[in-house]
C-alpha positions in Angstrom: 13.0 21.7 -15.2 10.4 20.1 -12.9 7.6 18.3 -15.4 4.8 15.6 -15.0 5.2 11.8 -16.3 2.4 10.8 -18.4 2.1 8.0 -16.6 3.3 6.9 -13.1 3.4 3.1 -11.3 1.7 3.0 -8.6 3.0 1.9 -8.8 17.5 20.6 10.3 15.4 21.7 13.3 12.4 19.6 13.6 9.5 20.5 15.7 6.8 18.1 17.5 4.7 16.4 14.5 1.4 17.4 15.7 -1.8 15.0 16.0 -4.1 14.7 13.5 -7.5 12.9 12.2 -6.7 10.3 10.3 -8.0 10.5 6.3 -11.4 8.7 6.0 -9.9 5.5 8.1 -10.1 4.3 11.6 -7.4 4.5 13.7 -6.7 0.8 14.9 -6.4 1.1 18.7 -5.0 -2.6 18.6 -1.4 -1.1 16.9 -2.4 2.4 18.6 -2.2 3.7 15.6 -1.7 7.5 15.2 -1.7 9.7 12.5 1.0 13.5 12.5 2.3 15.9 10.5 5.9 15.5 10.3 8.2 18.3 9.2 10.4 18.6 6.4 13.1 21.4 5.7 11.4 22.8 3.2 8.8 23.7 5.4 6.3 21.5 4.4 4.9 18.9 6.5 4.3 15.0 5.7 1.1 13.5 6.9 2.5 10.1 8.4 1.0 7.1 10.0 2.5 5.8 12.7 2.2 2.2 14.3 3.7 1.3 18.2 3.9 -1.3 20.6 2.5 -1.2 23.7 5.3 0.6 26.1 7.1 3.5 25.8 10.4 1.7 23.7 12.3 2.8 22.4 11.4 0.2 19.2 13.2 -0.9 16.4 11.6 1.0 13.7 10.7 0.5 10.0 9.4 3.4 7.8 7.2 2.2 4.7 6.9 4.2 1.8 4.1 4.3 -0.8 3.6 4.2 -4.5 1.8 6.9 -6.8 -2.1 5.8 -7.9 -2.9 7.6 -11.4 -4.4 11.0 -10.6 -4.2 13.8 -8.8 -2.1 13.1 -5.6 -4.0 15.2 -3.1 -7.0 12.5 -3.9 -4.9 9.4 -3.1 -5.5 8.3 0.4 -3.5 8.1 3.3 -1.5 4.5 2.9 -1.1 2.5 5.6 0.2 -1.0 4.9 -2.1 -2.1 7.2 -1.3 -6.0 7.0 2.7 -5.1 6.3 2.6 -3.0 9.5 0.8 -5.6 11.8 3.6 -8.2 10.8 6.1 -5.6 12.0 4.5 -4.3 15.3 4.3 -8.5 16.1 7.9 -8.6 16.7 7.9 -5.7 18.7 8.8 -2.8 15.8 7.1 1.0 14.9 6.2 1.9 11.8 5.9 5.2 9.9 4.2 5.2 6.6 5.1 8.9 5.3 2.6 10.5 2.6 5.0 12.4 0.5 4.8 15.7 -0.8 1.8 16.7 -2.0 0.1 13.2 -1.5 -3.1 13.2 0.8 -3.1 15.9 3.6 0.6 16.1 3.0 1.8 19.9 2.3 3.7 21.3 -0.6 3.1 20.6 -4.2 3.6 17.2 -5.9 6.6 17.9 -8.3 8.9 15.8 -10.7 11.4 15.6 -13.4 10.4 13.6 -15.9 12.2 11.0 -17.7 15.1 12.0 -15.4 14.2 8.8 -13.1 17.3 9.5 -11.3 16.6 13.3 -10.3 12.5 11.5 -9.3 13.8 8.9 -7.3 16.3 12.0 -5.1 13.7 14.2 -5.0 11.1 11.7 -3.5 14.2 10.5 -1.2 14.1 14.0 0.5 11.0 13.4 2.4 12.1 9.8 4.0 15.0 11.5 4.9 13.1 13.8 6.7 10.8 11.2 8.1 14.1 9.4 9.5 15.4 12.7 11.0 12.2 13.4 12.7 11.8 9.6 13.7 15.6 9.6 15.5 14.6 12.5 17.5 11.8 10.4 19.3 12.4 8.4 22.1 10.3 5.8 21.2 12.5 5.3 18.5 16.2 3.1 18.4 17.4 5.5 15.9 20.4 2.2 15.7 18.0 0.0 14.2 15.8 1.0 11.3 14.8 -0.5 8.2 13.1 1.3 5.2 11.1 -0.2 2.9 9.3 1.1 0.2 6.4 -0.5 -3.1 6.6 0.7 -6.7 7.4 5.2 -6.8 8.1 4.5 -3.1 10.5 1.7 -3.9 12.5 4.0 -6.1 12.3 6.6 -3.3 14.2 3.6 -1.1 17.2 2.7 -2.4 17.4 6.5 -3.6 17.2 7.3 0.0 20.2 4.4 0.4 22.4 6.1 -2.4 24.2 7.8 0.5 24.4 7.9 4.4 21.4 7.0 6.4 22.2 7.1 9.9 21.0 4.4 12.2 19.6 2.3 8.7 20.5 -1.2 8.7 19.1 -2.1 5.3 16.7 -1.5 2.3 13.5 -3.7 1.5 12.3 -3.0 -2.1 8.8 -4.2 -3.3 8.8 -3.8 -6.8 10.3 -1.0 -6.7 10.6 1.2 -10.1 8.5 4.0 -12.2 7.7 4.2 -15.8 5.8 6.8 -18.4 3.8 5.7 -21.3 3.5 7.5 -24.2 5.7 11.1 -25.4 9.2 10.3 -25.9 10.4 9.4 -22.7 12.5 5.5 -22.8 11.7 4.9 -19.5 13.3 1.3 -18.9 16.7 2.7 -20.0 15.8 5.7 -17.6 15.1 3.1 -14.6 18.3 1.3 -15.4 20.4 4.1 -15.3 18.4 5.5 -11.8 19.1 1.5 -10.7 23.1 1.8 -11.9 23.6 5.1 -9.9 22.1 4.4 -6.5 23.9 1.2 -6.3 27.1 3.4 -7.1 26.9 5.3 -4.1 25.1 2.6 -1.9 27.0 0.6 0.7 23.3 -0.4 2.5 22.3 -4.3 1.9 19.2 -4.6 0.1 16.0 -7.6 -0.5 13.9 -7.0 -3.5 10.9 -8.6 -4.3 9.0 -8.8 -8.3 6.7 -11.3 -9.5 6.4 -12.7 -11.9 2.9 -11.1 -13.1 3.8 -7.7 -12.1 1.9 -5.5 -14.6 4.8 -2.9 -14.2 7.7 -4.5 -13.8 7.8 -8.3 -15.0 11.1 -10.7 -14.3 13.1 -9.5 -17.3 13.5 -6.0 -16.2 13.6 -6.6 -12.5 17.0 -9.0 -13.7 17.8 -5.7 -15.8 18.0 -3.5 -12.9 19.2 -5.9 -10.1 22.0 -6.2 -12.9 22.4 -3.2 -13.1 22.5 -2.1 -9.5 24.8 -4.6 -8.1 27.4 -4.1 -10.9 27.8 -0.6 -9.9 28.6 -1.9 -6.4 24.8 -2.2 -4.7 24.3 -5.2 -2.3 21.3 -6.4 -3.4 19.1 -9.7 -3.5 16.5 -10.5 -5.7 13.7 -12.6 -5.1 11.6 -13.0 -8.3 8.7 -15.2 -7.2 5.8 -16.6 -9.1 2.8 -15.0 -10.3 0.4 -13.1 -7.1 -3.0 -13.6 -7.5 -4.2 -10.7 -10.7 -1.1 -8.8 -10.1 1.9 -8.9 -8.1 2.7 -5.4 -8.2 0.4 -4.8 -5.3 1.7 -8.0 -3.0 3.0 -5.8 -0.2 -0.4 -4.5 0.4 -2.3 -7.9 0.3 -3.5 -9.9 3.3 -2.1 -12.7 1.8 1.4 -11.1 0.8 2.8 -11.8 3.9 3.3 -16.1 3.5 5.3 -14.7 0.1 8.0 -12.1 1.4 8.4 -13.0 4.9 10.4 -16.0 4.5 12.7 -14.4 2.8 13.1 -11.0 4.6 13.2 -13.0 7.7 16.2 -14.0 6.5 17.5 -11.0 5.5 16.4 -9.1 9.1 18.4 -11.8 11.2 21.7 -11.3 9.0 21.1 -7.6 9.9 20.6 -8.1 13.6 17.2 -6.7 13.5 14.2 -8.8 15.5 12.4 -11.7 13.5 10.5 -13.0 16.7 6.9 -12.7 17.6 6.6 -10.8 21.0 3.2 -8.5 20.5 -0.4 -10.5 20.8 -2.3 -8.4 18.3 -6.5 -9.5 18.6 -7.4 -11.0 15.1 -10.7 -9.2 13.3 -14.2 -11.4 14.1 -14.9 -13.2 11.3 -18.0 -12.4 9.6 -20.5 -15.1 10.1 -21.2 -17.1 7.8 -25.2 -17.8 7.0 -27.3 -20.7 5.0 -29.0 -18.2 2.6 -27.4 -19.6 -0.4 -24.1 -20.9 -1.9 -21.8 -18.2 -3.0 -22.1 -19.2 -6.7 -25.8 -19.1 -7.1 -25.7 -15.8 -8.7 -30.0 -15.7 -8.9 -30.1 -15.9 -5.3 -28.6 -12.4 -4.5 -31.2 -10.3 -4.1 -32.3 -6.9 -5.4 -30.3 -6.9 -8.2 -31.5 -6.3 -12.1 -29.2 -7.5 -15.1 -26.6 -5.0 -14.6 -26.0 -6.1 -11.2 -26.0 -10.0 -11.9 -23.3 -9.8 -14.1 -21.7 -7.4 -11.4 -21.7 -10.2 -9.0 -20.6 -12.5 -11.9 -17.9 -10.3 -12.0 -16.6 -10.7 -8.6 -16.7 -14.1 -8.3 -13.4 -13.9 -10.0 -12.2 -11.7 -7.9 -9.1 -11.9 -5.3 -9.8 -12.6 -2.2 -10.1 -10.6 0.4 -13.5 -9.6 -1.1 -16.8 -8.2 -0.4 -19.9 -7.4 -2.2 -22.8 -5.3 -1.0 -26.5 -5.0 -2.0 -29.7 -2.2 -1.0 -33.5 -3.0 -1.5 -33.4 0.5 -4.0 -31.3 -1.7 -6.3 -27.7 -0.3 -5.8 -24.7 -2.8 -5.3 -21.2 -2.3 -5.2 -18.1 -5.2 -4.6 -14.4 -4.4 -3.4 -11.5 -6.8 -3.8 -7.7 -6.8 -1.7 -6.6 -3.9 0.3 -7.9 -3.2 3.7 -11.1 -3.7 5.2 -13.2 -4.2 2.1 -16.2 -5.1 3.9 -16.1 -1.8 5.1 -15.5 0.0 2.1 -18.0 -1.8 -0.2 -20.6 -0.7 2.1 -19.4 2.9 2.1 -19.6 3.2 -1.6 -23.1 1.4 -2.0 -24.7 3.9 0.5 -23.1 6.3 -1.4 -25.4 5.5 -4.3 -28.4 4.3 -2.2 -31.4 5.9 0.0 -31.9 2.7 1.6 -29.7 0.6 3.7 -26.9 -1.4 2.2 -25.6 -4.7 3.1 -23.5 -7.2 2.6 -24.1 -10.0 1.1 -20.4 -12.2 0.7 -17.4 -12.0 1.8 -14.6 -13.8 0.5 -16.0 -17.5 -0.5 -19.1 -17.6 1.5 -22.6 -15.7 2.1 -23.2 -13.8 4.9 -26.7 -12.8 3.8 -30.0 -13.2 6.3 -32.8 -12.7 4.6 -34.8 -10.8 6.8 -35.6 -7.6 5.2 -38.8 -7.3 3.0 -38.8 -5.9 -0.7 -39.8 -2.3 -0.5 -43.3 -2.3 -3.0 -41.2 0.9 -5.0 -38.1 -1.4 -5.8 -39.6 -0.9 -9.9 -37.0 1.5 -11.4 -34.2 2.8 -13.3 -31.3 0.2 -13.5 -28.5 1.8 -10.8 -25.2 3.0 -11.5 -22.6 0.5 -11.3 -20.2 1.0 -8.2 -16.9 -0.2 -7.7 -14.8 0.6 -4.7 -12.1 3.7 -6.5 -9.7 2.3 -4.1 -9.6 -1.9 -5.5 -7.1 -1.4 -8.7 -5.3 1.1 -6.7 -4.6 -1.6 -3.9 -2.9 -3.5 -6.5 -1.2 -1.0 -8.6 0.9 0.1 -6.2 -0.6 1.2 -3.2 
């Protein structure tokens, strides 16, 4: 019977996907990005991003597969791998990052079976196999040379996918791949093993995993459980257990600064598989913010606007990972973002959403990019604002 974990890790005849907007994100013109609706054979369709050279191909492709943020799935938004995919596009290759069923715009119903982490890794497997099927029928595609990859639920949903044929698939990247439930009765680690030990039974794909060794999910010990696991049953698999990743390596895949820990090694791993390593796409880099003389990032009274709440907010995120950002308004309202993409953007999207008056931003990463040239409004006297926080930051590390 289909049931819900009580808690998740973030962790036929197909028809033209047609164009859609994209969820509450620019489209990035620079990987002419795209967002459709690709069709499954159950009838539902899976809101995908898709990433493409310049030219008409066809490209070696890689389709990236996404984790499960605590919640209601329709909520989570449409993942992108934004940093992951502009690696990939570089050396010439088109990416698809599928929302599953019932994730985002995605149709159908969200639906799982429990503790049975084998029957939740197959079921999620149906809808990359779909996205493969629809991909091979493009002719922008080289159906011959795919890669799939997939982070945490998604990750599970990869070598799932492997555990039996996948036409034109070359090999399987895992980023801490896995799901668990806490609380009820459900012994989910001997559940993952035994999902790990079946897949590699039936897998004759060669597979790179990567966990760290902070992973709030899945830490060293169990990763070496179910790379044991898998490869005894007869999975080609190789696991790279690096050090710890900033607050949480669970989330690497989806940080800027992921890329300087799994490329080396999937390099590697691409070149033994005949797949292109090579940079051959100039992408234009973002403008940096620029930098002003305001203050240094650390003088916490200097940031404007804000009461007590707010200083200890700022406090706050000078821990915080870079990327970073933190915003301020003249009615008092702040908000800071950490990791993930574009968090200059976002921390000034969810300040405004708590503020009459403009917000701004005020740092970014380890500098100020403050000018003070905007006056004190005479009502600033009020009621301490809400605290505001990005929904998206523990998301972009839990699995995103």
């Amino acid at each position: 019977m289909l049931a819900r974990l009580v808690r998740f890790a973030f962790s036929a005849c197909l028809a033209v996907g047609a164009l859609m907007p994209a969820h509450a994100t620019a489209l990035d013109a620079r990987l002419n990005e795209q967002v459709v609706m690709v069709p499954t054979a159950n009838g539902a369709t899976l809101e995908t991003t898709i990433f493409r050279p310049p030219g008409q191909g066809p490209f070696p492709l890689l389709v990236m597969n996404h984790g499960k943020q605590p919640g209601d799935p329709r909520l989570q938004p449409r993942d992108r791998f934004y940093y992951m995919s502009r690696e990939f596009v570089r050396r010439g290759y088109a990416v698809m990052v599928p929302m599953r069923t019932g994730f985002s715009r995605s149709g159908g119903d969200y639906m799982d079976y429990g503790c049975n982490m084998t029957g939740n890794g197959y079921l999620q497997a149906m809808d990359l196999r779909a996205t493969i099927a629809y991909a091979r029928s493009q002719s922008w595609v080289d159906g011959e040379r795919i890669l799939v990859a997939g982070q945490s639920y998604g990750g599970l949903a990869t070598l799932a996918a492997g555990a039996g044929a996948l036409p034109g698939v070359r090999g399987l990247l895992n980023f801490a791949g896995g799901l668990r439930a806490d609380g009820g009765e459900c012994q989910w680690k001997t559940a993952l093993i035994e999902a790990f030990a079946a897949y590699g039974s039936r897998s004759t794909l060669p597979s790179l995993w990567f966990y760290g060794a902070n992973d709030s999910y899945f830490n060293h010990e169990l990763a070496g459980r179910l790379h044991q696991a898998y490869v005894a049953a007869g999975g080609q698999a190789q696991l790279v257990a690096y050090d710890a990743f900033k607050h949480d390596a669970h989330g690497m895949v989806g940080s800027r600064d992921g890329f300087a820990v799994w490329w080396p090694q999937a390099r590697g791993f691409l070149q033994r598989l005949g797949m292109p390593t090579e940079e051959v796409v100039a992408i234009a880099e973002d403008a940096p913010i620029p930098r002003s003389d305001f203050a240094a990032v650390g003088d916490i009274d200097s940031v404007p606007f804000l009461r007590e709440r707010g200083r200890e907010a700022y406090r706050a995120f000078l821990a915080k990972s870079t990327p970073r950002a933190f915003a301020v308004s003249a009615s008092g309202a702040w908000s800071w973002a950490e990791e993930g993409e574009d968090p200059a953007g976002r921390v000034l999207k969810a300040c405004q959403a708590n503020s009459q008056q403009p917000c701004r931003l005020y740092a970014v990463d380890d500098y100020v990019v403050w000018n003070n040239d905007a006056a004190v409004p005479a009502n600033l006297a009020g009621g301490e604002r809400q605290e505001t926080v990005d929904p998206g930051l523990t998301a972009s590390l839990r699995g995103r």
